[in-house]
C-alpha positions as CSV (number, residue, x, y, z in Angstrom):
1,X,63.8,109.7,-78.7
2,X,63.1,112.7,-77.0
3,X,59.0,112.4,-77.2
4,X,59.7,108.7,-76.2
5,X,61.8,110.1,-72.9
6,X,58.7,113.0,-72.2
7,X,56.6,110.4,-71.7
8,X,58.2,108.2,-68.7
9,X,57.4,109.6,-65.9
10,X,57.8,108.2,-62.1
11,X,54.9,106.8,-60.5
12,X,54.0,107.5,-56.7
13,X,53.7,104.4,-55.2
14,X,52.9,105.8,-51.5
15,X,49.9,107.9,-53.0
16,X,48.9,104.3,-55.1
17,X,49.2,102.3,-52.0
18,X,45.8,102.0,-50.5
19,X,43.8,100.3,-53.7
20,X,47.1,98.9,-54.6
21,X,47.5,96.4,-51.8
22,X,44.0,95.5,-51.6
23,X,44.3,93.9,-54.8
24,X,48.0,92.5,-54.2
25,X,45.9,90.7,-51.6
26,X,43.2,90.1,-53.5
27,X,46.2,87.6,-55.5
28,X,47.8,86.4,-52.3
29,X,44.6,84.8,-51.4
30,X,43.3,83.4,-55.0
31,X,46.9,81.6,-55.5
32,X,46.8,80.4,-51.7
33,X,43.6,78.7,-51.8
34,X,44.9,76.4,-54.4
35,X,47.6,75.4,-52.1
36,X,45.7,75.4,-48.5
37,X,43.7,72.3,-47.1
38,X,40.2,72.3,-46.7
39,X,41.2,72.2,-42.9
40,X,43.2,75.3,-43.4
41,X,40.7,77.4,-45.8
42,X,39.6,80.0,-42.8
43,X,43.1,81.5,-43.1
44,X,42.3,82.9,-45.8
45,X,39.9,85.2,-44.2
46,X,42.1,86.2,-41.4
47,X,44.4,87.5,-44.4
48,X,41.7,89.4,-46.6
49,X,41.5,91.3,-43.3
50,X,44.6,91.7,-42.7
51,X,45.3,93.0,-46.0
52,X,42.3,95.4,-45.5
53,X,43.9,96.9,-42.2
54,X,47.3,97.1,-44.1
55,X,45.4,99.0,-47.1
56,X,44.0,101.2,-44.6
57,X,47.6,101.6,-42.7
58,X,48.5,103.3,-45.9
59,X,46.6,105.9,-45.7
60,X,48.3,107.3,-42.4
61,X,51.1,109.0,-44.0
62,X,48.9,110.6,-46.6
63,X,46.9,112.7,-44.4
64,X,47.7,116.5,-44.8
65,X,48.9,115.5,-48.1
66,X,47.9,116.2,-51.7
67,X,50.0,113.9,-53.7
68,X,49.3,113.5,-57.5
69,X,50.8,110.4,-60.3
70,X,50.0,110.0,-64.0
71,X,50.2,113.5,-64.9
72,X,50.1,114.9,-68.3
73,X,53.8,115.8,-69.0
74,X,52.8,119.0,-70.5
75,X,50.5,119.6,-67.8
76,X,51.7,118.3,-64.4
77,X,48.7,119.4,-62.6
78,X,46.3,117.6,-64.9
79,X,46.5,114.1,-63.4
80,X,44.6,111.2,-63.9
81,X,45.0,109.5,-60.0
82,X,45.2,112.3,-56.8
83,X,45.4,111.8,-53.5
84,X,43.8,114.7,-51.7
85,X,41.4,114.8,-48.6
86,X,38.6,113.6,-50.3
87,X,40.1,110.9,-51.6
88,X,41.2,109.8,-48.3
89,X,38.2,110.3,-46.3
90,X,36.5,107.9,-49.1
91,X,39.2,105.6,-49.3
92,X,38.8,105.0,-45.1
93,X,34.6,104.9,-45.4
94,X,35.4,102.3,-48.5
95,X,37.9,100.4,-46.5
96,X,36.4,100.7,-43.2
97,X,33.4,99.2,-44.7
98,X,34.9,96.2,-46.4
99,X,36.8,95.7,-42.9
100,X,33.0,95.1,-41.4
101,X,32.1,93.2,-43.7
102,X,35.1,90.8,-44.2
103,X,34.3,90.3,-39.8
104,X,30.6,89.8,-40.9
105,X,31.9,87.3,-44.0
106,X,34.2,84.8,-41.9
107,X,31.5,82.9,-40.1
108,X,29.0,83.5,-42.8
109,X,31.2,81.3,-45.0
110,X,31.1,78.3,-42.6
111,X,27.5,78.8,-42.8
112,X,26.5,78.4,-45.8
113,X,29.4,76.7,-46.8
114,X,30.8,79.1,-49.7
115,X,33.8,78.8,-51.4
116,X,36.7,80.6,-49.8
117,X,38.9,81.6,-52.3
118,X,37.0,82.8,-54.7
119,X,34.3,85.3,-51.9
120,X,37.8,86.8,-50.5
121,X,39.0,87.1,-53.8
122,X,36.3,89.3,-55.2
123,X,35.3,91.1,-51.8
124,X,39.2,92.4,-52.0
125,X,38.9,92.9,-55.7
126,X,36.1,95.1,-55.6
127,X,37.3,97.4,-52.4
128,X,40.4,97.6,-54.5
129,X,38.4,99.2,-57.4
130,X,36.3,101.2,-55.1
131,X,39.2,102.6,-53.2
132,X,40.2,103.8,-56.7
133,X,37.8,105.3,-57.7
134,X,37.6,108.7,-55.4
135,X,41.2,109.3,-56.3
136,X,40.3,109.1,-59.9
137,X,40.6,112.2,-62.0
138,X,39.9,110.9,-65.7
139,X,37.2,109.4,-67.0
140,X,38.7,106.6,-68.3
141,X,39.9,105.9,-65.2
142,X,36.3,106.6,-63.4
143,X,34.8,103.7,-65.6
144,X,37.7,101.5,-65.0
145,X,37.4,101.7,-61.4
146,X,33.7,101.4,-61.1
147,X,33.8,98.4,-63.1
148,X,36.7,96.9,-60.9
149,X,34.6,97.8,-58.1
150,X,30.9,96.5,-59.7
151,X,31.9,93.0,-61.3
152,X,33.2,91.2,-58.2
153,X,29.7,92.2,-56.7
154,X,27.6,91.1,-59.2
155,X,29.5,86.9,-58.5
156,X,29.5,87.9,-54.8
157,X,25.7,88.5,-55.0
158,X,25.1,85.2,-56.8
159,X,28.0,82.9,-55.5
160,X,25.3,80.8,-52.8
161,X,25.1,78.2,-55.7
162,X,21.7,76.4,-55.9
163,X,20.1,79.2,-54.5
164,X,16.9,80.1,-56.8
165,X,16.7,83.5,-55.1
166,X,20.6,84.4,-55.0
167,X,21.0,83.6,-58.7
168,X,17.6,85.8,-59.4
169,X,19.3,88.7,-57.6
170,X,22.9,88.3,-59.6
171,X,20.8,88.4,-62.8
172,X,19.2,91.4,-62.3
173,X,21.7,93.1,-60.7
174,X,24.0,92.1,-63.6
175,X,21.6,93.2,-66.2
176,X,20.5,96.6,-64.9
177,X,24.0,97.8,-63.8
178,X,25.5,96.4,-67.5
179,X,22.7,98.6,-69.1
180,X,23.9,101.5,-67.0
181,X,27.0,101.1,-67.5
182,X,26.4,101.1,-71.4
183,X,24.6,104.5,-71.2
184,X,27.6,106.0,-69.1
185,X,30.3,104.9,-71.9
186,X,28.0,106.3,-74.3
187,X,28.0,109.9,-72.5
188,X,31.9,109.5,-71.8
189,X,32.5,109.4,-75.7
190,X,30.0,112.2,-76.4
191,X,32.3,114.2,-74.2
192,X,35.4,113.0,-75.2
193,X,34.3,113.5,-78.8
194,X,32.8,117.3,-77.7
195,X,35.9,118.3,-75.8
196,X,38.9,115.9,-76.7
197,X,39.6,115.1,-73.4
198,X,38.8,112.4,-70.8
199,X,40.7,114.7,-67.9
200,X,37.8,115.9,-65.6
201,X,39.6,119.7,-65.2
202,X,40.0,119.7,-69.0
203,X,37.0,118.6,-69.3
204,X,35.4,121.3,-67.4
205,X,37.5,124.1,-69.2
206,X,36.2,122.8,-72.8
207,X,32.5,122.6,-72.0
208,X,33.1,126.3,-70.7
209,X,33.7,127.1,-74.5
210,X,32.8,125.1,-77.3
211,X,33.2,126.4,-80.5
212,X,30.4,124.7,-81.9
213,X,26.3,124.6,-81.1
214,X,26.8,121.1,-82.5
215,X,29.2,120.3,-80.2
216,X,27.2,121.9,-77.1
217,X,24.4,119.8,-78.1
218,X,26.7,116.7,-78.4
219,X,28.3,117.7,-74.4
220,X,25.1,118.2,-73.1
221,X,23.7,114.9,-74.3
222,X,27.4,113.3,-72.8
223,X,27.0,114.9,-69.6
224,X,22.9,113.8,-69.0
225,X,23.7,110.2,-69.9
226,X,27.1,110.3,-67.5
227,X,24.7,111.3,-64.7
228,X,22.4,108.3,-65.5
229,X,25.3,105.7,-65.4
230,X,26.4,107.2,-61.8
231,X,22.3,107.9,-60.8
232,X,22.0,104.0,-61.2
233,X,25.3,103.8,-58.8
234,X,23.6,105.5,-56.1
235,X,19.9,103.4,-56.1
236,X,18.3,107.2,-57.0
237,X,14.8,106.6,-57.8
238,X,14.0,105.3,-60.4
239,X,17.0,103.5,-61.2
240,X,16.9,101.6,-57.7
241,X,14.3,98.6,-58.8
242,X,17.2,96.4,-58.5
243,X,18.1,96.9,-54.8
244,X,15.4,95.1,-52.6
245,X,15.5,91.8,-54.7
246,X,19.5,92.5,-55.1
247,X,19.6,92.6,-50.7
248,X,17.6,89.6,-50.3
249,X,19.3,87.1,-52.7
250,X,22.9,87.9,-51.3
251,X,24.6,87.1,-48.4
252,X,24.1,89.4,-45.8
253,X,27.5,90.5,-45.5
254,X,27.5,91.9,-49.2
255,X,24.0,93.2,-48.5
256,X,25.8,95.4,-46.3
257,X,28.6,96.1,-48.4
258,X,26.6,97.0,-51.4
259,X,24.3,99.2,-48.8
260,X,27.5,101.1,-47.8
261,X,30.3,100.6,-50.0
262,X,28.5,100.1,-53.0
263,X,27.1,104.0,-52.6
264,X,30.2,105.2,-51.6
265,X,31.6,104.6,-54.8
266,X,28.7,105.9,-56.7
267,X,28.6,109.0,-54.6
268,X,31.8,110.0,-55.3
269,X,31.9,109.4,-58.6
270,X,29.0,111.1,-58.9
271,X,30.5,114.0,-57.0
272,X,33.7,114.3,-59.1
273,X,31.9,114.3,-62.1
274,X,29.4,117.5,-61.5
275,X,31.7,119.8,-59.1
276,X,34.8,119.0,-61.2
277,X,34.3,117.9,-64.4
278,X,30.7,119.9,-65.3
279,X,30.5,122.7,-63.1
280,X,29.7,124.9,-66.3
281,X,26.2,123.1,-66.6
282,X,25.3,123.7,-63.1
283,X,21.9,125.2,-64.0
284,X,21.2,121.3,-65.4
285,X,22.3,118.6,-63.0
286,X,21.7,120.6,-60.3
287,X,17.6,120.9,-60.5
288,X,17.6,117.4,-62.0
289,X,19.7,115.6,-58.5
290,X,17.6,118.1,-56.6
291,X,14.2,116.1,-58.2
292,X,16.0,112.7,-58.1
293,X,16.6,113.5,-54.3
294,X,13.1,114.3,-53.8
295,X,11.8,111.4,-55.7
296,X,14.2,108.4,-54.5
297,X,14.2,109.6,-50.5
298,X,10.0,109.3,-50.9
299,X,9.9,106.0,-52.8
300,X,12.5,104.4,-50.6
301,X,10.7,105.5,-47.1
302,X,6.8,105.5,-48.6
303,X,8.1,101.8,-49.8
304,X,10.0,100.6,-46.3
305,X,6.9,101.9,-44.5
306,X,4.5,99.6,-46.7
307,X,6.6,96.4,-45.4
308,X,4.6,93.2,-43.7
309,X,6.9,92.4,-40.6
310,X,5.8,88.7,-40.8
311,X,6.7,88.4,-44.7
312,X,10.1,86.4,-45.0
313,X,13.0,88.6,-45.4
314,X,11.6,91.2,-44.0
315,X,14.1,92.8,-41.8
316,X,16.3,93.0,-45.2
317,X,13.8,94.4,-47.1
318,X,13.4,97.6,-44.8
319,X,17.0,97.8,-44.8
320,X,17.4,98.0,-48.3
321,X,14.1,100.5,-48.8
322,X,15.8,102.4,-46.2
323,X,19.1,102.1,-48.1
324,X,17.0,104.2,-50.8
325,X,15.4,107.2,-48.7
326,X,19.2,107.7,-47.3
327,X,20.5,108.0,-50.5
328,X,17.9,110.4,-50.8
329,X,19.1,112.1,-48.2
330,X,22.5,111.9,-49.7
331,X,22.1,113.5,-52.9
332,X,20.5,116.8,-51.3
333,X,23.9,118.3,-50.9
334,X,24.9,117.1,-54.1
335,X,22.2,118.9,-55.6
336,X,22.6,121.8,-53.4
337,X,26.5,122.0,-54.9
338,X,24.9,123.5,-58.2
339,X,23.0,126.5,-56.8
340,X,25.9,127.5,-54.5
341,X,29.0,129.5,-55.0
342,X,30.7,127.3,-51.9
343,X,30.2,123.7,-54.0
344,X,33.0,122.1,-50.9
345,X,31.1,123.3,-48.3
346,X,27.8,121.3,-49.6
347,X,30.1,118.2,-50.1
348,X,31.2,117.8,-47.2
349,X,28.0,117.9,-45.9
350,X,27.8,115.0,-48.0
351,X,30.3,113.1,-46.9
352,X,29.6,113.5,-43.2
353,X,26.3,112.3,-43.7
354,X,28.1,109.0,-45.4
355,X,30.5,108.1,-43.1
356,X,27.5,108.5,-40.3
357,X,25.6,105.9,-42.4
358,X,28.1,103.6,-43.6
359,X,28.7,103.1,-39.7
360,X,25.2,102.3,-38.0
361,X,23.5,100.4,-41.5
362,X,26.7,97.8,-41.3
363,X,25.7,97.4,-37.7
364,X,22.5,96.7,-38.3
365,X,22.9,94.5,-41.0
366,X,25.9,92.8,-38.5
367,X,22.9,92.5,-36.2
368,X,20.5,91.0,-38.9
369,X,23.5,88.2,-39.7
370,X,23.5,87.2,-36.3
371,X,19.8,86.6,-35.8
372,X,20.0,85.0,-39.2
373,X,22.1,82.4,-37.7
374,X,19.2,80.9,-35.6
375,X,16.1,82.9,-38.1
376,X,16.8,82.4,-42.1
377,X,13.6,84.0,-42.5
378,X,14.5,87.4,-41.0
379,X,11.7,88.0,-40.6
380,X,11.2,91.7,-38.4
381,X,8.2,90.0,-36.0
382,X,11.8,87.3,-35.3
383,X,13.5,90.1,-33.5
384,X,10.5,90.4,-30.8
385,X,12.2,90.2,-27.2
386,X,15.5,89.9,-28.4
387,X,16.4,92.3,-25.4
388,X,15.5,89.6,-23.0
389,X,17.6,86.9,-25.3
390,X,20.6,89.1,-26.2
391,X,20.2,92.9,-24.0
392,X,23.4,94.4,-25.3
393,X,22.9,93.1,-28.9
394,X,19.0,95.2,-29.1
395,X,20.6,97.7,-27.8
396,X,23.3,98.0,-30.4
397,X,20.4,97.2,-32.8
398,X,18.0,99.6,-31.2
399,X,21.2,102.3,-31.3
400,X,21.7,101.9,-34.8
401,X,17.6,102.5,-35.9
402,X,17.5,105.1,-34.0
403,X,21.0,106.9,-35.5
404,X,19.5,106.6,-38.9
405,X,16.4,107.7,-37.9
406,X,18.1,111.2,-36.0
407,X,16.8,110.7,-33.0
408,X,18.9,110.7,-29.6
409,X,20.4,108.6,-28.2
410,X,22.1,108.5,-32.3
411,X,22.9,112.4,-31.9
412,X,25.5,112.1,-35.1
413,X,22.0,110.9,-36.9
414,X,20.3,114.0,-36.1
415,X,23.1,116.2,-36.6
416,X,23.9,114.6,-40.2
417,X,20.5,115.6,-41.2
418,X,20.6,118.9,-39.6
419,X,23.3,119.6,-41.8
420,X,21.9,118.6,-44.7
421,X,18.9,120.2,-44.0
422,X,20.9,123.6,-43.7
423,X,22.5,122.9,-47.0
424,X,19.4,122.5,-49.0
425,X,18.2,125.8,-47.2
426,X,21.4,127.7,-47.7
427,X,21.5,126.9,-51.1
428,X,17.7,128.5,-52.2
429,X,15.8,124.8,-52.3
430,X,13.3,125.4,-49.3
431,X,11.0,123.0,-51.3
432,X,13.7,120.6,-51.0
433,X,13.9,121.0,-47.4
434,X,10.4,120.3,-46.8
435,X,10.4,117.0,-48.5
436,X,13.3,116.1,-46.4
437,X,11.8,116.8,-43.4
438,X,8.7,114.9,-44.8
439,X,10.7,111.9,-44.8
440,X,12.2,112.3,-42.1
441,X,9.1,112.0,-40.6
442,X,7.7,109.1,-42.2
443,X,10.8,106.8,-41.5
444,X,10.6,107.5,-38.3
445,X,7.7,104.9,-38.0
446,X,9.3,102.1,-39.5
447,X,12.1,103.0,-37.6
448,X,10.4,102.8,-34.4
449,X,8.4,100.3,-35.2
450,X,11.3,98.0,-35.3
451,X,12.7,99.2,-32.4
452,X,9.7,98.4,-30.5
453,X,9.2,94.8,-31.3
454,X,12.8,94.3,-29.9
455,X,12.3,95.3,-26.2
456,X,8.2,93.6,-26.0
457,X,7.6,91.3,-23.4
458,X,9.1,88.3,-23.3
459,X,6.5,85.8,-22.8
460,X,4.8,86.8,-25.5
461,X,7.8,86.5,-27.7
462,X,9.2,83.4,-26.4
463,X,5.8,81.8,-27.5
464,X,6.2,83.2,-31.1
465,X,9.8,82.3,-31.1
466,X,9.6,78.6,-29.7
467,X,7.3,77.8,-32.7
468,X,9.7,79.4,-35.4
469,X,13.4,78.5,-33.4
470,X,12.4,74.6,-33.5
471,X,12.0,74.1,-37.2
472,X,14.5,76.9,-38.0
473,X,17.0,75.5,-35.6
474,X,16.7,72.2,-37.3
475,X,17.7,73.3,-40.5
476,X,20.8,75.4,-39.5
477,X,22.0,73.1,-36.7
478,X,22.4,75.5,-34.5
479,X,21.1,76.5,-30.7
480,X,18.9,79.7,-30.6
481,X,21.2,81.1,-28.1
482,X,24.3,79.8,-29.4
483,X,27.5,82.0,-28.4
484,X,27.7,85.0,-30.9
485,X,30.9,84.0,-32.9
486,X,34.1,86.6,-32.2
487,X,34.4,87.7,-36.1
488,X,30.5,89.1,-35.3
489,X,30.8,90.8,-32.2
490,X,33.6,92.3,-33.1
491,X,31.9,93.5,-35.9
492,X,28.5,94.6,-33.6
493,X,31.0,96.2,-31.6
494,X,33.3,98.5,-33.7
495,X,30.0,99.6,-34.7
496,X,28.5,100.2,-31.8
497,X,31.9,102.0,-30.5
498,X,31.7,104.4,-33.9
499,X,28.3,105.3,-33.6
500,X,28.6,106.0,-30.0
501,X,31.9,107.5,-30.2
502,X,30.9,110.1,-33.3
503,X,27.4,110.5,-31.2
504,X,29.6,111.9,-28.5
505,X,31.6,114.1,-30.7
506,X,29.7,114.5,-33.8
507,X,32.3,117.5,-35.1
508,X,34.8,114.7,-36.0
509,X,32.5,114.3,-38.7
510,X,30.5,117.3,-39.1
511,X,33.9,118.9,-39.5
512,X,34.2,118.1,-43.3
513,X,31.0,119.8,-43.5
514,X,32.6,123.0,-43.4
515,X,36.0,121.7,-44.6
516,X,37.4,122.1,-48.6
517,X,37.5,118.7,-49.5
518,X,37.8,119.0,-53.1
């Protein structure tokens, strides 16, 4: 009775709350839609997002908080979900981000006429999952989450039925990310099996000590194969030959979503599983995210700079190449964490740089929706003089490019990579540096390039646009300078306020930079 008794244990439902009510919601909405009329379906959007804001309500009374649930009895620090900073700055990026995109999702379904219940379903499951995931602090629980997070994607991704290329991008998806998955289990239970524990700060202590070479060999095999699983997470080169194809075939909104979201939850569990659960092999992961870093932000710009701008698709294309070279970007820190005695200081770096990102690429994919309205091609010559069509909606556009590329007037873009830059130099890996600011370089002409094209004359775009709006218009039924639907501008415009607004003060995010998150 008594070992029966050790084991209940009170659960903290406050510190549960944020990935807990996005999937009550998730339910909510799947059990509504068999109930609601056809004439009634959109309230069901208007709920996923309320449920998101809700989710995101939560975490207000966790700040300055480090609450912890599903401890080992014996060993109430070891705990298997915690609530600390870094799980709450994830959990808002992951939130935010499927906030943006449900705004970006509500017209979209009208659109293309998907079915209601089912998209809000899994885009609420899978922020659930993802919004688990940072707070996660087992690997059991790791897998679990990214799972909850990944399999909603890969229907979200292929739900536009009849679509040859949608289906085609759910496949692949489906079939790389299973595959990657697989490997990951397989380096779980090597670790589990070298260290008899799934807890990530029990974890760490056995690997500091095993008894047996056997064993070591066994751990280090588990801990290379982990790395591929959460690599594959990330789009790191070359595990990222499923993310152009995977952008393209979706709906835009979950284009962004996977952009932002998607590497959100790859990033952290990528994170948690080298600064807290293999810290010991240091000397391993770190040289081999410091090459992966290298190699994905040069395939990813080298690849969006090699784009036709009259190819259909194009716009999406750059966007997801892009996609890559950031996550380039984004694994320097990472990398930087294992030659430095100060691992926090290089992930918040890290995290700065994410929640920079996750901001201007949903705007500019918010932007690419709209103009995908009256273009389906989206194609990047479709956006020439769409300042003299829609000023303040190039602008935004123009705002965003030039944030991810770090120039000003996107000062939180050039201060993100100016941190990173220093963490890569602080940390020995001057060769790393230089690569960065090799790429840095080279994106800036695609970049540009599209920012150009949206402020050239006129006349000579109206010309090129007449030709393409007549057909195009046809098929969607809609005016080339329809009104910009609410959901949409609303999304354009929290963008626009957050890039400006952390442009203005770029030490609300550059704080974590210097901050102990973990």
């Amino acid at each position: 009775m008594s070992t029966v008794t050790s084991l209940v244990q009170s659960v903290d439902w406050l510190a549960l709350a944020p990935p807990t009510v996005a999937a009550a919601v998730a339910l909510v909405v799947l059990v509504a839609d068999l109930f609601l009329p056809v004439a009634r379906k959109p309230l069901l959007g208007w709920t996923a997002t309320a449920g998101l804001v809700l989710a995101a309500l939560f975490l207000l009374p966790l700040l300055g908080e480090d609450r912890r649930t599903f401890c080992l009895p014996a060993h109430p620090d070891v705990c298997s979900y915690v609530a600390d900073p870094f799980t709450l700055v994830i959990q808002f990026l992951v939130l935010g981000g499927a906030l943006l995109t449900a705004l970006l999702s509500i017209d979209t379904l009208k659109d293309h006429d998907l079915p209601s219940g089912e998209y809000w379903f899994l885009l609420l499951s899978s922020a659930s999952g993802a919004a688990l995931l940072p707070a996660s602090r087992d690997l059991a629980t790791l897998v679990i989450a990214l799972e909850v997070a990944s399999l909603p994607a890969f229907a979200l991704v292929g739900l536009r039925r009849g679509d040859r290329l949608s289906s085609e991008a759910a496949l692949k998806f489906f079939l790389s990310s299973v595959a990657a998955t697989a490997v990951m289990l397989l380096g779980v239970s090597f670790l589990y099996a070298a260290t008899g524990s799934l807890h990530l700060s029990q974890v760490a202590h056995a690997l500091t000590a095993l008894p047996d070479p056997r064993l070591a060999t066994l751990a280090s095999a588990g801990v290379a194969l982990t790395l591929v699983g959460f690599a594959f997470k990330t789009a790191a080169a070359p595990f990222h030959f499923w993310v152009p194809d995977t952008y393209v075939g979706a709906p835009l909104p979950i284009a962004g979503y996977l952009s932002v979201v998607g590497k959100a939850v790859g990033f952290s569990g990528l994170i948690l599983v080298t600064v807290q659960g293999f810290p010991s092999y240091a000397n391993v992961w770190g040289p081999a995210l410091a090459v992966l870093a290298a190699l994905t932000m040069t395939v990813g710009n080298v690849a969006a700079v090699r784009q036709d701008p009259r190819r259909a698709h194009s716009a999406v294309r750059l966007l997801a190449w892009s996609s890559v070279g950031q996550a380039g970007y984004l694994l320097v820190p990472i990398a930087a964490a294992g030659y430095t005695d100060d691992p926090a200081h290089a992930i918040g770096s890290t995290v700065a740089y994410a929640l920079m990102y996750a901001a201007v690429n949903l705007g500019a994919f918010a932007v690419a929706a709209l103009v995908a309205r009256t273009r389906p091609a989206n194609r990047i010559t479709d956006y020439r003089g769409l300042y003299h069509q829609r000023p303040v909606v190039a602008l935004a556009l123009g705002f965003f490019l030039l944030c991810l590329a770090g120039l000003p007037p996107g000062i939180i873009g050039l201060f993100a990579k100016v941190t990173v830059f220093s963490v890569a130099v602080d940390a020995g890996l001057a060769w790393l540096a230089v690569i960065m600011a090799v790429n840095v370089v080279i994106a800036l002409y695609y970049y540009l390039q599209w920012t150009t094209v949206l402020f050239r004359g006129a006349e000579e775009g109206a010309e090129e646009a007449e030709g393409a709006k007549a057909p195009e218009a046809a098929q969607t039924g809609q005016p080339s300078r329809a009104r910009i639907p609410a959901p949409l501008a609303t999304a354009i415009g929290l963008a626009s306020v957050l890039g400006i607004a952390l442009s203005g003060a770029p030490q609300l995010v550059l704080r974590f930079a210097s901050g102990a998150l973990l």
